[in-house]
C-alpha positions in Angstrom: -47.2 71.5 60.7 -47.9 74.7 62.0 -51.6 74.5 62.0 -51.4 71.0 63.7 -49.1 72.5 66.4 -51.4 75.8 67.2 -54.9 73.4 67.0 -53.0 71.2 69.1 -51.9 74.4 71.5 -55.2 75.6 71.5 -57.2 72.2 72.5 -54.9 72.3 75.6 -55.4 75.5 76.6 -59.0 74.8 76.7 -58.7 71.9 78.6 -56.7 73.5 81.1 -58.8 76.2 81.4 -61.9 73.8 82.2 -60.2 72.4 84.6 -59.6 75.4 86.1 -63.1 76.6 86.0 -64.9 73.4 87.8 -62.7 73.2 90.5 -63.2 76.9 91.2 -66.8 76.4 90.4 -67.5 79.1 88.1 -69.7 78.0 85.5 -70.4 81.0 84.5 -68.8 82.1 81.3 -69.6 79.3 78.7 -68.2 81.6 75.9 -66.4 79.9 73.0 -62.6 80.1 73.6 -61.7 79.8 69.7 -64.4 82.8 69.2 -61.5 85.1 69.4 -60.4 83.8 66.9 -62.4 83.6 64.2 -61.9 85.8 61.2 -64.6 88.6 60.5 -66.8 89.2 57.5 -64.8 91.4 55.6 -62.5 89.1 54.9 -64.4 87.0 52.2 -62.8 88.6 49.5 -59.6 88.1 50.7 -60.6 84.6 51.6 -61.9 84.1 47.8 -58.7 85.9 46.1 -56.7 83.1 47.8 -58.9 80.1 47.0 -58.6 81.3 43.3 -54.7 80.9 43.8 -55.1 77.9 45.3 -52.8 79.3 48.5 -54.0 78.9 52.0 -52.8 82.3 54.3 -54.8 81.0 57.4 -53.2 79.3 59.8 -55.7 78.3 61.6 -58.5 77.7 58.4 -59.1 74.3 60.1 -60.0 75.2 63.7 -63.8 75.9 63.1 -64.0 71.9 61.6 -62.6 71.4 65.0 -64.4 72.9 67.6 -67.2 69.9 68.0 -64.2 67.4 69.0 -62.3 70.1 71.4 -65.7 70.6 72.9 -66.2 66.9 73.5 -62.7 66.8 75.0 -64.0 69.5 77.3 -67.1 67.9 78.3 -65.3 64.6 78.4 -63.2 66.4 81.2 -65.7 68.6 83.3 -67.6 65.3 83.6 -64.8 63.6 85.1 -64.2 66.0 87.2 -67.8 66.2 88.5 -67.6 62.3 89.1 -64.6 63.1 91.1 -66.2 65.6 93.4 -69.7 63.6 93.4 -71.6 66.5 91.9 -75.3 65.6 91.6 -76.7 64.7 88.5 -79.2 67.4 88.8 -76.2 69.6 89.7 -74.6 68.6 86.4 -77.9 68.8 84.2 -77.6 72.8 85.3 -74.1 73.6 85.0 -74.3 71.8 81.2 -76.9 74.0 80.9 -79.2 71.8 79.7 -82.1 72.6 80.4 -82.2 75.6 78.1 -81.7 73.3 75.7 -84.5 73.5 72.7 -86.0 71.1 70.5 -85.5 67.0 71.0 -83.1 67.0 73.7 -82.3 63.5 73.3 -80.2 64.3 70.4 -78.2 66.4 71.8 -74.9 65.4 72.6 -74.0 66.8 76.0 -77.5 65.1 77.1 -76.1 61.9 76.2 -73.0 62.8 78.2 -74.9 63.6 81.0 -77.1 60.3 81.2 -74.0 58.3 81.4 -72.6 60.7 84.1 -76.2 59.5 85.9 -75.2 56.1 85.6 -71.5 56.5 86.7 -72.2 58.8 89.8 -74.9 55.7 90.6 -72.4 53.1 90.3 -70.6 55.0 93.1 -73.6 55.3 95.4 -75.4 52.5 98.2 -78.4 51.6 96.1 -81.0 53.7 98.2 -79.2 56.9 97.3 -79.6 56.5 93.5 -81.7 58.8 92.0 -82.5 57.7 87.8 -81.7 60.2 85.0 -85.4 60.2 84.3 -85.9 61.6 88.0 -84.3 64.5 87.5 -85.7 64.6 84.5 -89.0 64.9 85.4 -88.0 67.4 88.5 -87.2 69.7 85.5 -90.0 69.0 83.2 -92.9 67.7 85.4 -94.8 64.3 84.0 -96.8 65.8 81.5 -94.1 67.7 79.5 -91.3 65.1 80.0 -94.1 62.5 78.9 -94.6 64.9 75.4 -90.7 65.2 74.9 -90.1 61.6 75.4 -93.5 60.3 72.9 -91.8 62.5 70.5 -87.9 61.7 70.5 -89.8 57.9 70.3 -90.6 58.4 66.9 -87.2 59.7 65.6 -85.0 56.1 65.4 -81.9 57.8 66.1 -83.6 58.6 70.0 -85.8 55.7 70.1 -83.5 53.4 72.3 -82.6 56.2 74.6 -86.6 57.2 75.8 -87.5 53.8 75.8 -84.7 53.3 78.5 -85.9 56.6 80.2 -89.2 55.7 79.9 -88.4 52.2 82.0 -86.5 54.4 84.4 -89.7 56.1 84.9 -91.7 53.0 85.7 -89.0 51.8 87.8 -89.3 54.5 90.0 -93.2 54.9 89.8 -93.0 51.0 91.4 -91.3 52.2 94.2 -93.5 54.3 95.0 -96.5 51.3 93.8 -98.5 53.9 91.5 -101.4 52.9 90.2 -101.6 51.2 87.0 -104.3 53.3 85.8 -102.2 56.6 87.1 -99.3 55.6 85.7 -101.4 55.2 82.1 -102.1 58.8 82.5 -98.5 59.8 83.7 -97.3 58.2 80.6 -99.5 60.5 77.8 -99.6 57.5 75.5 -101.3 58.7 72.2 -104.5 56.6 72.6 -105.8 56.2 69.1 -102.1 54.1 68.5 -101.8 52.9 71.7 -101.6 49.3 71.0 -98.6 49.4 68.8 -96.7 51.4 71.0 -93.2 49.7 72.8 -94.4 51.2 75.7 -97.5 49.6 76.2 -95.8 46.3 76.4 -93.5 47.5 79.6 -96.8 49.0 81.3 -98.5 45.5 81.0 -95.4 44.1 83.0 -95.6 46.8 85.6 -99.3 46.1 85.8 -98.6 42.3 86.0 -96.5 42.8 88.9 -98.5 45.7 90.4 -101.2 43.0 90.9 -98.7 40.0 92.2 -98.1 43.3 94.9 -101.8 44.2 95.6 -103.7 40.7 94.7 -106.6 43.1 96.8 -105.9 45.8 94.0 -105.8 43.4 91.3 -106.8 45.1 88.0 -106.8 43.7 84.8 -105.1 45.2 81.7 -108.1 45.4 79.6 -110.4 47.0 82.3 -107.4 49.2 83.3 -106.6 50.4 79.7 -110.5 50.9 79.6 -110.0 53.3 82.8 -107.3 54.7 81.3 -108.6 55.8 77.7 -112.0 56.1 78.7 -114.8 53.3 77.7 -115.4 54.6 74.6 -112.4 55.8 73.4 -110.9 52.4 74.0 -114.3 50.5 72.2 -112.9 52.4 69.0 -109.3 51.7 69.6 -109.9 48.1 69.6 -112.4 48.0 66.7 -109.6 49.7 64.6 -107.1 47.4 65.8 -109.1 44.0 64.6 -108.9 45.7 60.9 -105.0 45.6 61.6 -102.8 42.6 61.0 -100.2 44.1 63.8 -102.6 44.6 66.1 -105.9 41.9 65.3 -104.1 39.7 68.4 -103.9 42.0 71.0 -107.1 43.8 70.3 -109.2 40.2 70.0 -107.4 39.6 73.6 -108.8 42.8 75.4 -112.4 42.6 73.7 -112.3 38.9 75.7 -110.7 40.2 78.6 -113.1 42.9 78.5 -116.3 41.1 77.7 -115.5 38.2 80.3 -115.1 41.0 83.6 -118.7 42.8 82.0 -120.3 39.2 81.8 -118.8 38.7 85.5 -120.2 41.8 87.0 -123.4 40.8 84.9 -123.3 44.3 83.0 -126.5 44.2 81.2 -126.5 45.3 77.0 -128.6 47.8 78.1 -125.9 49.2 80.7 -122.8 48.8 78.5 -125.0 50.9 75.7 -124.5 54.1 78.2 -120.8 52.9 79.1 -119.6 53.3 75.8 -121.0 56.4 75.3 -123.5 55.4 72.8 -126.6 56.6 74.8 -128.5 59.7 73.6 -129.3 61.4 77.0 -130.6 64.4 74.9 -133.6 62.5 72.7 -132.2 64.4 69.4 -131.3 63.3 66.5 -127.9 61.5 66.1 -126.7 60.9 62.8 -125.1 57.9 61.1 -124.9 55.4 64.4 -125.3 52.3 63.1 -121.7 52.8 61.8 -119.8 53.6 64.3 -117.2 51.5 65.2 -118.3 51.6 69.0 -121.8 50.5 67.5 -120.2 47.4 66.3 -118.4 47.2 69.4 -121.5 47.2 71.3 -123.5 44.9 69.1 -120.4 41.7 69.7 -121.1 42.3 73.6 -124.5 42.1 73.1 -124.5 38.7 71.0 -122.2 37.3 73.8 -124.5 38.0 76.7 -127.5 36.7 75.1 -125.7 33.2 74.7 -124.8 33.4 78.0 -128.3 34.8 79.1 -130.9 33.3 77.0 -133.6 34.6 79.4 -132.1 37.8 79.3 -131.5 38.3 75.6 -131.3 41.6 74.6 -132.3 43.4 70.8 -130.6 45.6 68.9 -133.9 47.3 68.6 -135.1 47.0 72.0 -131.8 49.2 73.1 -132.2 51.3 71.0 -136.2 52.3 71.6 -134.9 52.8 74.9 -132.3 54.9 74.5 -133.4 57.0 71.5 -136.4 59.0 71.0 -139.0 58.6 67.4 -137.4 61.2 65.8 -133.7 60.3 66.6 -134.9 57.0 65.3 -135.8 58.4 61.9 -133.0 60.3 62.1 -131.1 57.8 62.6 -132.7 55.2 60.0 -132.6 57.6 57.0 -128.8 58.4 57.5 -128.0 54.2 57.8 -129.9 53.6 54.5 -127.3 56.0 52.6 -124.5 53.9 53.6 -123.8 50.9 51.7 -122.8 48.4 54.8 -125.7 49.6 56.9 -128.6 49.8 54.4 -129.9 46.8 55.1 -129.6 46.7 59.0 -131.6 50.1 58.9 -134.2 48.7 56.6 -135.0 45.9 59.1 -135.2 48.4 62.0 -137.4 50.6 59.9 -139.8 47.7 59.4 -139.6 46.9 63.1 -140.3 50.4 63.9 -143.3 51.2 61.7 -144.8 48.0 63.5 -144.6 49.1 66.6 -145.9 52.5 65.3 -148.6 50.0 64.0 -149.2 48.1 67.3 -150.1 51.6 69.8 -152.2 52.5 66.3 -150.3 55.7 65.8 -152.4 57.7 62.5 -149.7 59.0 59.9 -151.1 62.3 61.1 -149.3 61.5 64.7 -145.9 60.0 63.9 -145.6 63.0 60.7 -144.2 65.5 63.4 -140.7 62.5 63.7 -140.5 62.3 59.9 -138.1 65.8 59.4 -135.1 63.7 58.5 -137.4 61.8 55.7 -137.3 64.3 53.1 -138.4 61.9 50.5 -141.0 61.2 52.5 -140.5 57.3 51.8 -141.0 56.1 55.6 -144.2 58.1 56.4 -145.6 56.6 53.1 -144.6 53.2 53.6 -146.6 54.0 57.1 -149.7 55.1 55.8 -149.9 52.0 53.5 -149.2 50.1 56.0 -151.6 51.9 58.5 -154.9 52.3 56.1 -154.0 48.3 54.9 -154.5 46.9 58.8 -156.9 50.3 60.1 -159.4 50.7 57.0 -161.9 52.0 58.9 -160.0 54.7 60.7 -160.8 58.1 59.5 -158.3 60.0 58.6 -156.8 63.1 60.4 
């Protein structure tokens, strides 16, 4: 009984103490109460001397299991207090001190204190004078660093719930203010390679939906907008990783359409979208294993589409890519795709279509040798000179 009486003594005190403090205003001194009376170091052997007896000489041995409950009680209090005297929520966030608070701050829980404080002192206020938890939020922490904390607590489950609601807070308020889409992609530091199976993305297509029932004159759609957003390329990828995914096949076959349709609208050329993506070589050297990149194959879809809808237009994988690569890139290019299993035999027919139009401006093996560094077996420039001495007999040689 005695302990129960002095833990019971002690939780007022505290209580009444708090009290004291807010309404004087002196946050000041957050020093524990109980820290006076913790027991000191060099008392463990008199601690262990009594566990062996099995007695129990402190009085107040129980306290320190305590403390987390009397400290709620105490926050529990200051808040109401606060709510009392209309404190601002940014107001509070200081004198909880929480923004010295380090690592996920969601799970902290004063924080969750505080966001309910938020949404009390707004319940008391005209609806033009409420100001979200995630505003003060990101008065504190700016966009971009608010943006990282949030992505982050999104992956823990025990926060999930809790920045998915700040992150709608956020759009919320970035509608009132009718950010752009695309800007508010950016505010938001989605990580883009997962971006399509992330619960965010599905809120940012609502507030694009009704961004565009706002601004039908600034009507943007979610593909080309995500496109804007990621970058051309970067989003090319992202959806040719997502058709190799069940939980994302859907969504990414519904962009490439969107996608596609507003290209074949504007009348974006094969040829065009090949530098869009990224996947033209404004340098002439070599470039590696292109023919299996994802964005390639990316590419390559838009380009079949266009030609059914353009059959005096149609465009050649070939064709592209003689205008876009120099001889020796081509090689380059060639020998790498024959390594690879899934791409040997798309290289082999651009090889043959290559040494032909070698053949056609009657190129000697002596000319086209100086593009042939990447052919260390030296397979293509033989195949060539066959080739070459089979149609040009009577050439001499060089």
């Amino acid at each position: 009984m005695g302990t129960s009486k002095t833990t019971l003594v002690v939780a007022i005190c505290l209580v009444a103490v708090v009290c004291s403090t807010v309404l004087n205003d002196d946050m000041s001194n957050d020093a524990n109460p109980t820290a006076a009376y913790l027991r000191p170091d060099n008392t463990a052997d008199e601690d262990q001397n009594n566990e062996e007896r099995g007695v129990n000489l402190n009085p107040l041995s129980g306290l320190t299991k305590l403390t987390a409950n009397i400290n709620s009680v105490v926050d529990t209090a200051r808040l109401q207090i606060w709510l009392q005297l209309r404190t601002s929520a940014d107001d509070v966030f200081r004198k909880m001190k929480l923004n010295s608070v380090k690592g996920n701050l969601l799970t902290d829980p004063k924080f969750l204190g505080w966001v309910k404080y938020v949404d009390d002192l707004n319940q008391k206020k005209p609806e033009a004078e409420r100001i979200s938890a995630a505003a003060v939020l990101t008065f504190h922490y700016m966009d971009d660093q608010l943006s990282t904390m949030l992505n982050a607590a999104m992956k823990n489950h025990k926060t999930k719930d809790l920045a998915l609601t700040l992150q709608a807070q956020r759009l919320e308020d970035w509608r009132r203010r009718n950010t752009h889409p695309v800007d508010v992609l950016d505010l938001l530091s989605l990580e883009k390679n997962s971006i399509l199976v992330n619960p965010v993305l599905t809120s940012w297509f609502k507030y694009l939906d009704e961004f565009n029932i706002r601004h039908p004159r600034q009507h943007v759609t979610r593909a080309s907008a995500l496109s804007d957003g990621l970058g051309d390329s970067r989003f090319a990828k992202v959806l040719e990783e997502g058709l190799k995914v069940d939980k994302t096949k859907a969504i990414s076959k519904e962009m490439e359409r969107e996608l596609f349709a507003e290209w074949g609208t504007k009348k974006f050329t094969p040829d065009f979208i090949f530098g869009v993506v990224g996947l033209k070589n404004v340098i002439g050297y070599a470039t590696g294993p292109i023919l299996s990149d994802p964005v390639f194959k990316f590419w390559v879809r838009y380009m079949n589409e266009f030609n059914v809808k353009n059959p005096t237009k149609r465009a050649t994988i070939f064709g592209t890519l003689t205008k876009n690569y120099g001889d020796e890139a081509l090689v380059d290019m060639l020998v790498e795709a024959k390594k690879v299993v899934n791409t040997r035999t798309a290289a082999k027919s651009l090889e043959s279509q290559l040494l032909l139009k070698w053949l056609h401006q009657k190129l000697h093996p002596g000319e086209v040798v100086r593009w042939m560094n990447a052919d260390k077996s030296n397979e293509m420039l033989g195949t060539y000179t066959r080739l070459f001495s089979a149609r040009y007999p009577k050439t001499t040689s060089q």
